[in-house]
C-alpha positions in Angstrom: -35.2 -43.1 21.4 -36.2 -42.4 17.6 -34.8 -39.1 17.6 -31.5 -40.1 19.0 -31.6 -42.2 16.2 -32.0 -40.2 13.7 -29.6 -37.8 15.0 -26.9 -40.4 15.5 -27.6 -41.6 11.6 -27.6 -37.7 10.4 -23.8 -37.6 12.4 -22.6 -41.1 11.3 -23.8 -40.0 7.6 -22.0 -36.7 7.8 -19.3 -38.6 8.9 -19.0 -41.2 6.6 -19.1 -38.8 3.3 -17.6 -35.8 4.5 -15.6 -35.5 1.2 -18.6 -35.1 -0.6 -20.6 -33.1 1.4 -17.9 -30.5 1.8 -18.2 -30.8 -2.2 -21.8 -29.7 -2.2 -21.3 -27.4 0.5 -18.4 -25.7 -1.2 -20.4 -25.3 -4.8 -23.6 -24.4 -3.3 -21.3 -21.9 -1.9 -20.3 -20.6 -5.4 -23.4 -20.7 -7.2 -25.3 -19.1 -4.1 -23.0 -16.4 -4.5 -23.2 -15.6 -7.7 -27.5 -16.1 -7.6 -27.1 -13.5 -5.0 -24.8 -11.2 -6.7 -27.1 -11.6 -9.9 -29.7 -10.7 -7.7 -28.2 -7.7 -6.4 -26.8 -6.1 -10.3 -30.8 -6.7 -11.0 -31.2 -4.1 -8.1 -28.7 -1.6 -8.6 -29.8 -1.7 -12.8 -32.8 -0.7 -11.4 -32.0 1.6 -8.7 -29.8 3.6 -11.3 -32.5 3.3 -14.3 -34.6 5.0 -11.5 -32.2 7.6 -10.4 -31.3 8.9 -13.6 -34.4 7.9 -16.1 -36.2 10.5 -15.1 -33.4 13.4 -15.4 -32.8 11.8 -19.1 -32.9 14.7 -21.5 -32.8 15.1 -25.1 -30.9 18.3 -26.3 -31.5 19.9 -29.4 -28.2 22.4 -30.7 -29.3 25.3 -32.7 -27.4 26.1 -35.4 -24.5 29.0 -34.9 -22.8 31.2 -37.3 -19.5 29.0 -37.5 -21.5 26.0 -38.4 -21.3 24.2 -41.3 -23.4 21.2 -43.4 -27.2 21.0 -43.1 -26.9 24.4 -41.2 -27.0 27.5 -43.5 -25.7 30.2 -40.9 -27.1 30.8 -37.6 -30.8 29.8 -36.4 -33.5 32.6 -37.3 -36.1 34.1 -35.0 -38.9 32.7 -37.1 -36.8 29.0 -37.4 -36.6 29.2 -33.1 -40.0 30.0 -33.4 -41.2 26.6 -35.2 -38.8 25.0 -33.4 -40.4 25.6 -29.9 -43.8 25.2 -31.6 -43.0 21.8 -32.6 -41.6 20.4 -28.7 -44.3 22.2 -26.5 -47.1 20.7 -29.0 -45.8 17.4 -28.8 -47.4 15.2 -26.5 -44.2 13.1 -25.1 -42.8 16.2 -23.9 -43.1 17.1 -20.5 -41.0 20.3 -20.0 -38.5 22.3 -21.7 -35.1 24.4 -21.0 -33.2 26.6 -23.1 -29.2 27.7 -22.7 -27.5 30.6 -24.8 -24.0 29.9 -25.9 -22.8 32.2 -23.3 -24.1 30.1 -20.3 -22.5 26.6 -22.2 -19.4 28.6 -22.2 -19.8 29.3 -18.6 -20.7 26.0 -17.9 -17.6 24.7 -19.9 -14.9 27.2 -18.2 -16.8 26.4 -14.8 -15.6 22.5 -15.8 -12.1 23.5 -16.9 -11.6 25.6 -13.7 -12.2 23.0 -11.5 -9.5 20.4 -13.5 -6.9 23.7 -13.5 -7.1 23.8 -17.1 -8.9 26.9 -18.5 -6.4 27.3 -21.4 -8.0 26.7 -24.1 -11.0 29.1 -23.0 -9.3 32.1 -21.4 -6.8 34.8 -23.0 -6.8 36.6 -26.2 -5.4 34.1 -28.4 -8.5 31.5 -26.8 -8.4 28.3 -29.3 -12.4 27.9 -28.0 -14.7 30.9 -27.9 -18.7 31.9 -27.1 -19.1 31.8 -30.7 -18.1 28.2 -31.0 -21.0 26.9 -28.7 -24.8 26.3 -29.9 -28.1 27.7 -28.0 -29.8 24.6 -27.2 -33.2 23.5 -26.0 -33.1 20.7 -22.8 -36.5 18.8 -22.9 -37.9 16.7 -20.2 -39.7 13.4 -21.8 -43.1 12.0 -20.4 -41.0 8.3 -20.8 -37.5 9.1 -21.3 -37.7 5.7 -23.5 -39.9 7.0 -25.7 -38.1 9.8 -27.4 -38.1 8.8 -31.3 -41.2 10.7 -31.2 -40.0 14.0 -30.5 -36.6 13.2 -32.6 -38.5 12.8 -35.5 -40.7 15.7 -34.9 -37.4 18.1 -34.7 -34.4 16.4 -36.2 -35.6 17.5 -40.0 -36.3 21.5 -38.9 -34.3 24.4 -40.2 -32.0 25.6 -37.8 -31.5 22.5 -36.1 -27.8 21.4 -35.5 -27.7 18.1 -34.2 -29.9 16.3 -31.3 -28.5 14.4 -29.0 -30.5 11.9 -26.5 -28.0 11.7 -23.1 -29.7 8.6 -22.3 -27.1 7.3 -25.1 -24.3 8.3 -22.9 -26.2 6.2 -20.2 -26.5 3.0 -22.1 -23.2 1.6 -21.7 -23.7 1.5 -17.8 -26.2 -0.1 -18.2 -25.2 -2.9 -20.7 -22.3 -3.3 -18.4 -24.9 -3.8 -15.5 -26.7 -6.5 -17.7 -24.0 -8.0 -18.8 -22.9 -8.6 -15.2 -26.1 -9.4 -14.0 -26.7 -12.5 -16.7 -23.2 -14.0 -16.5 -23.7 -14.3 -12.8 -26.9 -16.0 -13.1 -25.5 -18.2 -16.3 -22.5 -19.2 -14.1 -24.4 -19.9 -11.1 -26.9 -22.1 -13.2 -24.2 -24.8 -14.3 -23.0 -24.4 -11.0 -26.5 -25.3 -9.3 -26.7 -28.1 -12.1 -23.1 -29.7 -10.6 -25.0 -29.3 -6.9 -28.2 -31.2 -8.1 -25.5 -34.0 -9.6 -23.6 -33.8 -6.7 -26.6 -34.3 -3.8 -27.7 -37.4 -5.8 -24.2 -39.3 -5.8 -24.2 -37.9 -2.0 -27.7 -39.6 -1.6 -26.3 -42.6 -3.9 -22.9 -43.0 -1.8 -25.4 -43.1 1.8 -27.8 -45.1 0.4 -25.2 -47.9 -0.1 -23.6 -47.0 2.8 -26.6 -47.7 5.1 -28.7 -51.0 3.2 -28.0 -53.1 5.5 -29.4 -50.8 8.3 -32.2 -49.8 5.8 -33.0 -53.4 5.1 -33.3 -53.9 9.0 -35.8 -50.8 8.9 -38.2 -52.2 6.5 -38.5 -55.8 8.0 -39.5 -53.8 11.4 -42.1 -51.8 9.4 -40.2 -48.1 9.5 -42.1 -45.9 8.0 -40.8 -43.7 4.6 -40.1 -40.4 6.4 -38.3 -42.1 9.0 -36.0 -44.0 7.0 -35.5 -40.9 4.6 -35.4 -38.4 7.7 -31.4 -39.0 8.4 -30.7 -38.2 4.8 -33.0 -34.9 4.2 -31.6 -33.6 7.4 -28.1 -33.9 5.5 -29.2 -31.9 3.2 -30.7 -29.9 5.4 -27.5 -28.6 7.1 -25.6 -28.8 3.3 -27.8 -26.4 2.8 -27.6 -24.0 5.3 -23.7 -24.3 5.7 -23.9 -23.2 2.0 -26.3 -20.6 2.2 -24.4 -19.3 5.6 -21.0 -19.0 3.6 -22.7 -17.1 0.5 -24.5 -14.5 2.9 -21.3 -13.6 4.1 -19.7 -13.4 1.0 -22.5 -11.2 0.0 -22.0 -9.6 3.0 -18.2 -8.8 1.9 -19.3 -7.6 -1.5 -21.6 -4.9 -0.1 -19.6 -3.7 2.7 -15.9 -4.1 0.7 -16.8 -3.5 -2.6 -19.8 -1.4 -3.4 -19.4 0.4 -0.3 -15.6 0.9 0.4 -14.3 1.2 -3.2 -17.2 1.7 -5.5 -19.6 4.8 -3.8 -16.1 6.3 -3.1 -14.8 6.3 -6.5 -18.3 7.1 -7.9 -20.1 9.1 -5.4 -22.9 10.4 -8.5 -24.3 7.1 -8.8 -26.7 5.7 -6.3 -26.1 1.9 -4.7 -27.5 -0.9 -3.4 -27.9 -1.0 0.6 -29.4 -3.1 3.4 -32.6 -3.8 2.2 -31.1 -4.7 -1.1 -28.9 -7.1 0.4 -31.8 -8.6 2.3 -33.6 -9.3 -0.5 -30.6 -11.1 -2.4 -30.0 -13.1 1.1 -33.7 -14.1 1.1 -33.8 -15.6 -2.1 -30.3 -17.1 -1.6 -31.9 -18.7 1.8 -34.9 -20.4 -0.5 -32.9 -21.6 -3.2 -30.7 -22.9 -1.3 -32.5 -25.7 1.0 -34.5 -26.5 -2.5 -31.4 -27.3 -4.0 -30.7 -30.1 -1.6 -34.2 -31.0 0.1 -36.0 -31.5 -3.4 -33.9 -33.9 -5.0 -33.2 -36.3 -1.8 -36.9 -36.1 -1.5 -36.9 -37.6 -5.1 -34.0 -39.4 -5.2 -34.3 -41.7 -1.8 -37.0 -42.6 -3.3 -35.0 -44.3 -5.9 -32.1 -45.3 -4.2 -34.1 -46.3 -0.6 -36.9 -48.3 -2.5 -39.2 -47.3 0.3 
């Protein structure tokens, strides 16, 4: 008889503030979303910071015969000399490469041939020859964050062109990841803020709805869970209609998204899967209840007087 009770009040209460509870359904639904798609830009930052932080290489151009400014014609044997000297004693390095001019040429007609370009490289009158390109060394960092180190140690040596650190060309992907990542999770929170308000004018609106019912409750000697238990079960299935709603469109996101549009377009780059995805739907699946269970626990307190 208690149970049907309680059940009949958790019905008659979803009833009577429908309107509202589809609001707090409809913006834990938002702000889930975006926790979970925050969740999931943390993952792939990291998935691709793992991928391609340990290929990260620092190349150091020699100079040639056509180049000009701190270069004073092309790199000596006793200049290579000290310059391999200085990278293999240098503690941060963990391995080195070297590439002649002729095999960046390569690899550059290689590129060109594949676009159906080769133009500029090919013919008698080419605009680009071998001589234009650099011998340059590839090294391998112990921490490919740490590479002032072996900068410093080179950058200042004669026959040194330039040096260029690729992870460079790998920081704007991952600003853009960050960038994602943090306006998700600052949207979500004023959106979880608006659910929090929204759950106690919920519990407010019942509360008034039900005193004289309440009222009858306390003469009879109910106890506090029992009077609160109609309302936490409200939030209760808030909760999971909210959470249910942002696990599929998480669900869309992955399957839609990353997987239909983005690994297509950009097959190099590793992304999120399943287990990913479970991880953002588990946290989604905690936060969510604690949005709603926490404050009625506080707030029919207030309201309840029990």
């Amino acid at each position: 008889m208690q149970l049907r009770y309680v059940f009949t009040e958790l019905a008659q209460g979803l009833r009577r503030n429908i309107s509202m509870h589809l609001a707090v359904v409809l913006t834990l639904f938002v702000s889930l979303s975006l926790v979970g798609t925050g969740v999931l830009l943390n993952q792939q930052a990291a998935i691709a910071d793992e991928q391609f932080g340990s290929q990260v290489e620092i190349t150091v151009y020699l100079c040639n015969e056509t180049d000009v400014g701190r270069c004073n014609g092309a790199v000596t044997d006793a200049q290579r000399g000290d310059i391999m000297n200085a990278i293999e004693e240098n503690p941060e390095v963990s391995g080195l490469r070297t590439e002649s001019k002729q095999d960046a040429f390569d690899k550059t007609l290689a590129v060109s041939e594949a676009q159906g370009d080769t133009r500029l490289l090919e013919g008698e009158d080419a605009a680009v020859t071998v001589e234009d390109f650099n011998d340059s060394i590839w090294i391998s960092l112990v921490d490919p964050e740490r590479s002032e180190g072996v900068e410093s140690a080179v950058a200042t040596l004669d026959g040194v062109k330039l040096i260029r650190d690729q992870r460079e060309l790998l920081e704007p992907v991952f600003d853009v990841l960050d960038a994602a990542q943090w306006g998700a999770l600052g949207v979500a929170g004023f959106l979880v803020l608006a659910a929090l308000l929204l759950v106690g004018n919920t519990i407010r609106l019942a509360a008034f709805a039900r005193r004289r019912e309440i009222g009858i409750m306390r003469l009879v000697g109910a106890s506090t869970l029992y009077i609160a238990l109609p309302f936490l079960l409200e939030a209760l299935v808030t909760a999971l209609l909210g959470v249910l709603l942002a696990g599929g469109a998480l669900a869309a996101l992955l399957r839609f998204v990353i997987h239909d549009q983005a690994a297509d377009e950009l097959k190099f780059m590793p992304w999120v899967g399943l287990g990913d995805f479970g991880v953002a739907l588990g946290a989604i699946a905690l936060l969510g209840p604690l949005l709603t269970l926490l404050p009625t626990l506080v707030l029919t307190r207030k309201y309840l007087k029990v």
